[in-house]
matplotlib code that plots the C-alpha trace (Angstrom):
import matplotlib.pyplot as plt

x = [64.3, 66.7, 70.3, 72.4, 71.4, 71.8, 75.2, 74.5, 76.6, 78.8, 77.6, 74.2, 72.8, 71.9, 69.4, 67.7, 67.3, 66.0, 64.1, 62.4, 62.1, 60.5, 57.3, 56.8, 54.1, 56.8, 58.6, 61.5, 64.1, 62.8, 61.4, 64.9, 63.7, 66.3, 69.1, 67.8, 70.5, 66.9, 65.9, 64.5, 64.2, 68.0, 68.3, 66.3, 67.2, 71.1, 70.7, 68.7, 69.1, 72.3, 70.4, 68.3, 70.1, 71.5, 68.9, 70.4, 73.3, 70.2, 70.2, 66.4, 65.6, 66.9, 64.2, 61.5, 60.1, 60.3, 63.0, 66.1, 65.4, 64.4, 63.7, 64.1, 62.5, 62.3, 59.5, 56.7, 53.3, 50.9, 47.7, 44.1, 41.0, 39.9, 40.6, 40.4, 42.0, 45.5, 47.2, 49.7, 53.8, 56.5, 59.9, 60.9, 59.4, 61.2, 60.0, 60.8, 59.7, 56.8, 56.4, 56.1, 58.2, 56.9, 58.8, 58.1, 61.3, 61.0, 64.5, 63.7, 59.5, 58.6, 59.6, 57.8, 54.3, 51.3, 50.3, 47.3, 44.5, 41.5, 40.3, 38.1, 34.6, 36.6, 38.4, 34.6, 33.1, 35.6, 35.7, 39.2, 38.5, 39.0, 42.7, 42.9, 40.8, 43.6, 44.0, 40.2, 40.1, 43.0, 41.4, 38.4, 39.9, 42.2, 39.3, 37.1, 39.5, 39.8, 43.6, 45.7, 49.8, 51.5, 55.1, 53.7, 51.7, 49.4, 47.0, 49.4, 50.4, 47.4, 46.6, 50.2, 49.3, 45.8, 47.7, 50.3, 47.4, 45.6, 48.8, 50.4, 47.3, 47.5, 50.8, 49.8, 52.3, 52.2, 52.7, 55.1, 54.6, 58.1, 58.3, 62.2, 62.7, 65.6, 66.5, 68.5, 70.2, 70.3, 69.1, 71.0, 71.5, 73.4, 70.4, 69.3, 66.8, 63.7, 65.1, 61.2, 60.4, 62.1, 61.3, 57.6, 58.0, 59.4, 56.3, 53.8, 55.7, 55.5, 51.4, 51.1, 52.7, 50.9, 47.8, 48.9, 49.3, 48.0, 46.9, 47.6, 49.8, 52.4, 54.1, 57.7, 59.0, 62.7, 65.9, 67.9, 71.0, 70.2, 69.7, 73.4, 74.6, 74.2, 75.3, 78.0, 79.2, 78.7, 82.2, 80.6, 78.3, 80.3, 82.0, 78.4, 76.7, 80.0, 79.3, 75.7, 77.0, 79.8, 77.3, 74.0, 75.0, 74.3, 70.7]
y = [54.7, 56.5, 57.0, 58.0, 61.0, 61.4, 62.3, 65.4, 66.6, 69.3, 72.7, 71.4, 72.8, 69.8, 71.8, 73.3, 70.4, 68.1, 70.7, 70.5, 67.0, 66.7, 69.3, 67.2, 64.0, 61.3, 60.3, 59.9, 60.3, 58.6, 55.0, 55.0, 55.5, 58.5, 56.6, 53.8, 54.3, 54.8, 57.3, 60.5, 62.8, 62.3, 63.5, 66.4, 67.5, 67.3, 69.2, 71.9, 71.9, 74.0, 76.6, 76.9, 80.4, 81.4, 81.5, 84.0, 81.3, 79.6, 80.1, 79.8, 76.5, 75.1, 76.1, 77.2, 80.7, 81.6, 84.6, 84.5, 83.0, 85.5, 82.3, 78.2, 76.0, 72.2, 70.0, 73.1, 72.3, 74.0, 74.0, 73.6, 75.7, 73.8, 72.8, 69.5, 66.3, 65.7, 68.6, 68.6, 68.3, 69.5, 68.5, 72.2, 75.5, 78.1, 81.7, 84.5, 88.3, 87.1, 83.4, 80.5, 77.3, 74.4, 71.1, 67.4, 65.3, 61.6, 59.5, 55.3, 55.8, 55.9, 52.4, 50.7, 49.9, 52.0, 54.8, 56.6, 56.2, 58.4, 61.4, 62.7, 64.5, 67.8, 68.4, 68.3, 70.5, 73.4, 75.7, 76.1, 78.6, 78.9, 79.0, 75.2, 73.8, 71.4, 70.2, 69.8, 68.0, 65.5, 64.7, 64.1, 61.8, 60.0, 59.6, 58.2, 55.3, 57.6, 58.2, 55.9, 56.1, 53.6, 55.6, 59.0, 60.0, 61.6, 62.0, 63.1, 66.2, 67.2, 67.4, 69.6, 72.1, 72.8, 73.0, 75.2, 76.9, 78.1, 79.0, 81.3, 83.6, 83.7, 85.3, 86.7, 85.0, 83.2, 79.2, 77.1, 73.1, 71.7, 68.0, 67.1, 63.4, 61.2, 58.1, 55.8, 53.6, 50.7, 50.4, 50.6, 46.7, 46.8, 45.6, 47.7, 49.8, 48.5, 51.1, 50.5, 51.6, 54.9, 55.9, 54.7, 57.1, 60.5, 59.6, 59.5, 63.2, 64.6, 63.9, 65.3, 68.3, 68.5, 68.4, 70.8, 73.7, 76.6, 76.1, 78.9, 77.1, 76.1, 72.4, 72.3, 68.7, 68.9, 66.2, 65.8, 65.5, 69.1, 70.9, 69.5, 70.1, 74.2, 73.9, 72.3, 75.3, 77.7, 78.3, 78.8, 75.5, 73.4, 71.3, 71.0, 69.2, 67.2, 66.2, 65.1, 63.7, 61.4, 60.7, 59.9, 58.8, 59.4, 61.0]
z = [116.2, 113.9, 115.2, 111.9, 110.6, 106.4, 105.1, 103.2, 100.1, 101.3, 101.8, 102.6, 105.3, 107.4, 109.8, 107.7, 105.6, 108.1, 109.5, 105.9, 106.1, 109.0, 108.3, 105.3, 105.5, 103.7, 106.7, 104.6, 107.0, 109.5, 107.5, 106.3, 102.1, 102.6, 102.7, 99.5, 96.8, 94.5, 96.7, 94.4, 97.4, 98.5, 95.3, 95.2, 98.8, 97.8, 94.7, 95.5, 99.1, 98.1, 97.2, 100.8, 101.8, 98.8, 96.0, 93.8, 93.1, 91.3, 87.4, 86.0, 85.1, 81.7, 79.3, 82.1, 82.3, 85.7, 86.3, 88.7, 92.3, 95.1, 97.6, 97.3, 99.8, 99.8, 101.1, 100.3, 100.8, 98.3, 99.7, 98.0, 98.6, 101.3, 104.7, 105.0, 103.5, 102.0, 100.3, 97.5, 98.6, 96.0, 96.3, 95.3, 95.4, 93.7, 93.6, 92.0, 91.3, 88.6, 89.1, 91.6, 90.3, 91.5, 91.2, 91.0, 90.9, 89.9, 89.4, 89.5, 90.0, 86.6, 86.0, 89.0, 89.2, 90.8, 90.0, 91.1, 89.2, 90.7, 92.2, 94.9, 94.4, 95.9, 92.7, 90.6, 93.4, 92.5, 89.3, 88.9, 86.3, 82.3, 82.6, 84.0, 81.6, 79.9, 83.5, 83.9, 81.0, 81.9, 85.4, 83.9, 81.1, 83.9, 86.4, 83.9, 82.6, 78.8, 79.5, 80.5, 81.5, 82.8, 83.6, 84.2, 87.7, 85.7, 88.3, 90.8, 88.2, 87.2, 91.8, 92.0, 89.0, 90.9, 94.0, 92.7, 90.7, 93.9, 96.0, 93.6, 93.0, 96.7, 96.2, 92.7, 90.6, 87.8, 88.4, 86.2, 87.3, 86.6, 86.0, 86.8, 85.9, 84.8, 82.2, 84.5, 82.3, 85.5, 88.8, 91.9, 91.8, 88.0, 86.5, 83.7, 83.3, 80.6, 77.2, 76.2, 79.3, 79.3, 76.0, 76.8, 80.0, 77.5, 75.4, 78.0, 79.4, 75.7, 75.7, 78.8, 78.1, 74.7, 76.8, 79.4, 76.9, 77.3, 80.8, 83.8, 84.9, 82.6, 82.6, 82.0, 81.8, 82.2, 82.4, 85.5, 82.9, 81.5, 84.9, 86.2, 82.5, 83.4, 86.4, 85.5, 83.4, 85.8, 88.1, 91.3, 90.8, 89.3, 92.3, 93.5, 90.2, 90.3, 93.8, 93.1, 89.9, 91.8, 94.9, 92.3, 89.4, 85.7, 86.2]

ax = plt.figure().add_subplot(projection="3d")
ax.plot(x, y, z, "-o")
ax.set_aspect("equal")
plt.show()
């Protein structure tokens, strides 16, 4: 059993953070991959666990159109039109008067193997409508063997932006999937990081994206480096992307 709990940045609200945690299926806390120097979701807990309370001290995303922050949540499940089965899990939710921002953080997983490759007869059961045909079209090229990544979850995108698909017209709100990933230039032990391997990784986001467009829900990929870049230059923020910045890294 556990008995240290995580040291959170400051001004992270511990409770609610765990709290978080602990409705969510990763077991994160508890397995001890919270406290891995790789870990993504200490990353994305730190970061935008910040902002749990206070989402108006959330700028929009770099580059995504969402609108300012009425409400930021971490661990948020976004549920499929069914009952049963596993359900999608976003590392952020971010919501605002016209949109519901749903983010996937990746840090060191690009770079390791195994990546899901398949999908369950549920997805070919549903008609997700006209508006998620770029999506259809990807899960049907990824489940047939036709695409092929080997640094981007594909398949675990294309299972968020239905997810995040079905609960924002729920809420009737416009769904942005936002793909938050970084270029680590070495891994926790010094060794470096493949270069192949991470521009291999930006090409594989560009075709997805390229893909993507034009879907209802719209895929924003996004660098780590540019979202602690604007926060960086905003006064009240500032000593919190350097605190992430000196407890993370260059992300």
């Amino acid at each position: 059993m556990r008995s240290v709990l995580p040291d959170f940045l400051p001004d992270v609200p511990a409770d609610a953070v765990l709290a978080a945690l602990a409705r969510s299926p990763g077991n994160e806390v508890a397995s001890g991959k919270f406290d891995s120097p790789e870990s993504s979701s200490a990353l994305a807990v730190n970061a935008f666990g910040w902002f749990l309370g206070r989402p108006a001290l959330l700028p929009p995303l770099p580059g995504v159109p969402m609108g300012q922050p009425l409400a930021v949540e971490i661990e948020a499940e976004m549920r499929f039109p069914w009952s049963g089965g596993r359900h999608p899990w976003l590392d952020v939710a971010v919501s605002t008067a016209t949109t519901l921002v749903g983010v996937e953080a990746k840090r060191y997983e690009p770079f390791r193997p195994g990546k899901a490759v398949a999908f369950s007869e549920a997805y070919d059961s549903r008609d997700w409508g006209p508006g998620m045909a770029p999506y259809d079209a990807l899960r049907a090229e990824l489940g047939e063997g036709r695409l092929r990544f080997r640094h981007l979850d594909g398949v675990q995108l294309v299972k968020h932006a239905y997810g995040l698909r079905n609960q924002a017209r729920k809420w009737g709100l416009g769904a942005v999937l936002v793909y938050l990933h970084a270029a680590p230039a070495a891994w926790a032990n010094g060794k470096p990081v493949d270069a192949g391997a991470i521009a291999a990784h930006a090409a594989e986001v560009a075709a997805f994206a390229g893909r993507a467009k034009g879907a209802d829900v719209v895929f924003a990929p996004l660098r780590w480096a540019d979202v602690l870049a604007q926060w960086a230059g905003v006064p009240a923020l500032a000593a919190h992307a350097a605190a992430v910045r000196a407890r993370f890294g260059v992300v």
